[in-house]
C-alpha positions in Angstrom: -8.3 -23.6 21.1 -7.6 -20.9 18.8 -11.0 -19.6 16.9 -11.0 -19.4 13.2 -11.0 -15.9 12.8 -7.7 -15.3 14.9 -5.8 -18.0 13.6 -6.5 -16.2 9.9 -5.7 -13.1 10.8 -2.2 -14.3 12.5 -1.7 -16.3 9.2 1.2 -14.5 7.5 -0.3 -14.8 3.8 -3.4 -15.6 2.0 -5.4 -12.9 3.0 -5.9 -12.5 -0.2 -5.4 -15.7 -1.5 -7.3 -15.6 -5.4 -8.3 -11.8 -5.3 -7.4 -9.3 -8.7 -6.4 -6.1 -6.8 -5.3 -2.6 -9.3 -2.6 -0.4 -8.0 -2.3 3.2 -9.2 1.0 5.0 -8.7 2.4 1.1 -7.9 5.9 1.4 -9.3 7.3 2.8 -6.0 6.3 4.3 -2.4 3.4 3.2 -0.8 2.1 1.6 -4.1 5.1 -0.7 -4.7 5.0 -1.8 -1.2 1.5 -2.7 -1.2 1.9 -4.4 -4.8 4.3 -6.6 -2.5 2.1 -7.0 0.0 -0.5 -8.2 -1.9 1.3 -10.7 -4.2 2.3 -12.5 -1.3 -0.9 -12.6 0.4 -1.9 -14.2 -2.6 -3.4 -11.7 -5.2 -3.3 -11.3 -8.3 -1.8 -7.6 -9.0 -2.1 -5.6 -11.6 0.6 -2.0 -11.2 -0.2 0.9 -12.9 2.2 4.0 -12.8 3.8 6.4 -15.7 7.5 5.4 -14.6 7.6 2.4 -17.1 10.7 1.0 -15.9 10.2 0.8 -12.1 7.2 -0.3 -12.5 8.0 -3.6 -15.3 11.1 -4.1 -13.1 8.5 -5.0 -9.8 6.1 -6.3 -12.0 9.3 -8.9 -13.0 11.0 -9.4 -9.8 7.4 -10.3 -8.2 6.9 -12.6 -11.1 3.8 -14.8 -11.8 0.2 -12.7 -11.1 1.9 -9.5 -11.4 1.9 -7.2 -14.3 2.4 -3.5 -15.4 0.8 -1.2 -17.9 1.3 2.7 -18.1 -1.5 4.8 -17.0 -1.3 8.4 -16.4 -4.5 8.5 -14.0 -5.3 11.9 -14.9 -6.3 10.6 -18.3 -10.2 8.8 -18.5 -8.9 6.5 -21.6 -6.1 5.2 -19.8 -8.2 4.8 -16.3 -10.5 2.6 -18.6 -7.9 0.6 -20.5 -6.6 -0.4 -17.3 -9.6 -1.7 -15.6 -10.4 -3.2 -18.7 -7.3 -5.0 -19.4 -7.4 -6.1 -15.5 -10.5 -7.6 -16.3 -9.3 -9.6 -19.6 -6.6 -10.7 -18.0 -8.1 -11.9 -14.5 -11.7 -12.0 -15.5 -12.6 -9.4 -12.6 -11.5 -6.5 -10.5 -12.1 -7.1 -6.5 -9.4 -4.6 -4.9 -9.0 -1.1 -6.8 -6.7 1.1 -4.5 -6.8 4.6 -5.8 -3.1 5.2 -4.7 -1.5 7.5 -7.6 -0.4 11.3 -6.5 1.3 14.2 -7.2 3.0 17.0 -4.5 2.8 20.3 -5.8 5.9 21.6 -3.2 5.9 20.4 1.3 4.4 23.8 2.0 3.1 27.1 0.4 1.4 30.6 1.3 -1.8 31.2 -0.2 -0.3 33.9 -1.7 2.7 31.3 -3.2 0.3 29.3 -4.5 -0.3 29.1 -8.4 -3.6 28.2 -10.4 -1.3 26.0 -11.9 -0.3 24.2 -8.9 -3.9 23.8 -8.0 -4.9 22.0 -11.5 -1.5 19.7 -11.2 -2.3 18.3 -8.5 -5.9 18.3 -8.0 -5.9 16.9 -11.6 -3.8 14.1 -10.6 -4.5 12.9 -6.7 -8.1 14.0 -6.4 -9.5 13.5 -10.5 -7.3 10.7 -10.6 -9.2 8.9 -8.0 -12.3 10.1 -9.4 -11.6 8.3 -12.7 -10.3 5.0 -10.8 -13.4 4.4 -8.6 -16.0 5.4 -11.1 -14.2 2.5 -14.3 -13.7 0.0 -11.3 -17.6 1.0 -9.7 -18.4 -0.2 -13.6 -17.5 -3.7 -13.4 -17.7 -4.2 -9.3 -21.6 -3.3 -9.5 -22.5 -6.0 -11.7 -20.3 -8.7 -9.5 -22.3 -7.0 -6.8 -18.9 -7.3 -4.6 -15.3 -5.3 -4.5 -13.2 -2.9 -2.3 -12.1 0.8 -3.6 -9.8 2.3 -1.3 -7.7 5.4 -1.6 -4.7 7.4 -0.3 -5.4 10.6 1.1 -3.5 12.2 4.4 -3.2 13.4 7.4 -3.5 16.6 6.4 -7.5 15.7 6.6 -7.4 15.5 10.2 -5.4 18.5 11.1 -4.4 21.9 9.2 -0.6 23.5 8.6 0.9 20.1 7.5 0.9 20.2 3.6 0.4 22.8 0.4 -3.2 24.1 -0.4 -3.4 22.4 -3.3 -2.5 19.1 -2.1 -4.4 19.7 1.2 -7.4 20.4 -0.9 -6.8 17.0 -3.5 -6.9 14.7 0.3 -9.8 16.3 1.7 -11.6 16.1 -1.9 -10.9 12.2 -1.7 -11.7 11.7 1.2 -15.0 13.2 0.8 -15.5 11.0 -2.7 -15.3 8.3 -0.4 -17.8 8.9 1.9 -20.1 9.6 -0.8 -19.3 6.2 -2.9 -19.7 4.1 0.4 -23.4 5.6 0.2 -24.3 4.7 -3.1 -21.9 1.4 -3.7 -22.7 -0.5 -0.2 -26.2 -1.4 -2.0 -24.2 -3.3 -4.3 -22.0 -5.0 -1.7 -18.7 -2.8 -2.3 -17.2 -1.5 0.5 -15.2 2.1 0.0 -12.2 3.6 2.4 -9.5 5.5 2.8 -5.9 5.6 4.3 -4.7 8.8 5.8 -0.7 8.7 6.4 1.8 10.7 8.5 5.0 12.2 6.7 6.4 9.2 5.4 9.9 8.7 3.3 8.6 8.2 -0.6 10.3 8.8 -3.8 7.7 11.7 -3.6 8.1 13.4 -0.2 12.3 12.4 -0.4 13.0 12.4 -4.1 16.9 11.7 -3.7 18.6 9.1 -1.0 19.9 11.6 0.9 16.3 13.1 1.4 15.2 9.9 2.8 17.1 10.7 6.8 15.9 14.6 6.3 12.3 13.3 6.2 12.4 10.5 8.6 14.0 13.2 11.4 11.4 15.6 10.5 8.5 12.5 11.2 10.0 11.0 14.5 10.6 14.8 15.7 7.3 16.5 14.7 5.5 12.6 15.8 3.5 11.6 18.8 4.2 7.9 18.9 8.0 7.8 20.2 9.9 4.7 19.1 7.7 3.8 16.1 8.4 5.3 12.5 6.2 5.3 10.0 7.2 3.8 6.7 5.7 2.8 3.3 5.3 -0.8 4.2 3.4 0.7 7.2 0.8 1.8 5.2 0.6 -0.5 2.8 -0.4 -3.0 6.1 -3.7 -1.3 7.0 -4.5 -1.3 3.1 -4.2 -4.8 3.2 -6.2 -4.9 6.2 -9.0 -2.6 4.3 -8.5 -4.4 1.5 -9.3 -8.0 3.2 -11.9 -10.1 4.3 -10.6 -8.9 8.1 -12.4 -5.6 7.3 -15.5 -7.4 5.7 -18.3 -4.9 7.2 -15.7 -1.4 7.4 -17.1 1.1 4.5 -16.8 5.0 4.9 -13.8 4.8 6.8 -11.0 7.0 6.9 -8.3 5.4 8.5 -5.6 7.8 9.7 -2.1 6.9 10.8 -0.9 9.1 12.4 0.7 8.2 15.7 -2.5 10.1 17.5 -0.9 13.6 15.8 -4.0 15.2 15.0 -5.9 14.4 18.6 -2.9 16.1 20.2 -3.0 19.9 21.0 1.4 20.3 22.0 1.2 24.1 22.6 -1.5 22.9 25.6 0.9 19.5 26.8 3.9 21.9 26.6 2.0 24.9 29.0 1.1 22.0 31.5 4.7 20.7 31.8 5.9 24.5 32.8 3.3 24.2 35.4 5.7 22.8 38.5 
């Protein structure tokens, strides 16, 4: 006889069935593929992005309990409208994934890198979530329940893979993280993180033809041969995070990365000239 708690987690939808979840930077990448995730597990979702017209076309094509408003993260007024509206339209806020970013370039010298690069992106990816956890903290503390979850990287869990400025945005997240599963859990609202590999987004492979480049770099540089990791990858341990299948994990960050960062492959290559 199969126990309760398997038989949900096998169920292919209603994870979660009822539940109002925002998505920043939803219109596309990993945020558009959670959005669909989460509509058909039953939520309610709310997309928020600054590309207008990608994101009211997925708002549409998902159809009822999906919507879209422009929000440029970086900006405390929008953050609040959107949380806000969320709330007037749903009458609460249970899922708030942090998701919205900004690459300044793949990789940079110290030297190569601008003051200006630095406030772009740490403006956006690490201010941005900032902004989205302390307006949905507001109305998840009185309900005394809710889930904040963000998207950092795998550049937190191993140096040399990304910019400094965008290196320094993750690792700020993920540190925001920690400290608002400290104060939040008290109130019953669990915080986490998700921590990807190179993956093939409009952002890391903004033309078609970018999209093979990247995958070839991922499934060359990866540990995990055979598997690729993909957007709707990711956006499967959000919705794990995200669900009632995760009910006591707070503080985490989750990193995908195929077992990358736990491998040293200077070492494993010296051992195989070893006859």
């Amino acid at each position: 006889m199969t126990s309760p708690g398997i038989s949900a987690l096998a169920s292919p939808g209603g994870r979660l069935q009822g539940k109002v979840a925002v998505i920043t930077g939803g219109a596309s990448g990993i945020g558009a593929s959670t959005a669909r995730l989460f509509h058909e597990n039953g939520a309610k979702v709310v997309i928020a992005d600054i590309q207008d017209s990608l994101g009211q076309a997925l708002a549409d094509e998902l159809g009822e309990n999906a919507s879209y408003i422009h929000c440029d993260v970086s900006n405390e007024d929008d953050i609040s409208n959107l949380v806000d509206t969320a709330i007037v339209k749903h009458g609460k806020l249970d899922i708030m994934y942090n998701n919205a970013g900004v690459l300044d370039r793949p990789f940079s010298s110290i030297l190569e890198t601008t003051k200006w690069d630095l406030d772009l992106v740490v403006g956006v990816n690490l201010a941005g979530a900032f902004l989205g956890a302390k307006h949905a903290a507001r109305v998840m503390i009185p309900q005394r329940k809710g889930c904040i979850l963000f998207t950092a990287s795998a550049t937190t869990a191993i140096a040399g893979m990304a910019s400094y400025a965008y290196t320094a945005s993750k690792y700020g997240i993920v540190g925001l993280a920690k400290n608002l599963a400290a104060e939040l859990g008290q109130y019953g609202i669990r915080v986490n993180c998700v921590s990807p590999f190179i993956v093939a987004t409009p952002m890391s492979a903004p033309t078609e033809g970018d999209i093979p480049k990247v995958e070839a770099i991922s499934s060359a540089t990866g540990n995990l041969k055979g598997e690729l990791l993909k957007a709707e990858g990711v956006a499967q341990a959000v919705l794990f995070l995200a669900s009632d299948d995760a009910n006591y994990a707070s503080g985490l960050n989750v990193v995908l990365d195929g077992g990358f960062s736990i491998v040293n492959p200077t070492m494993m290559k010296a051992f195989k000239l070893v006859p």
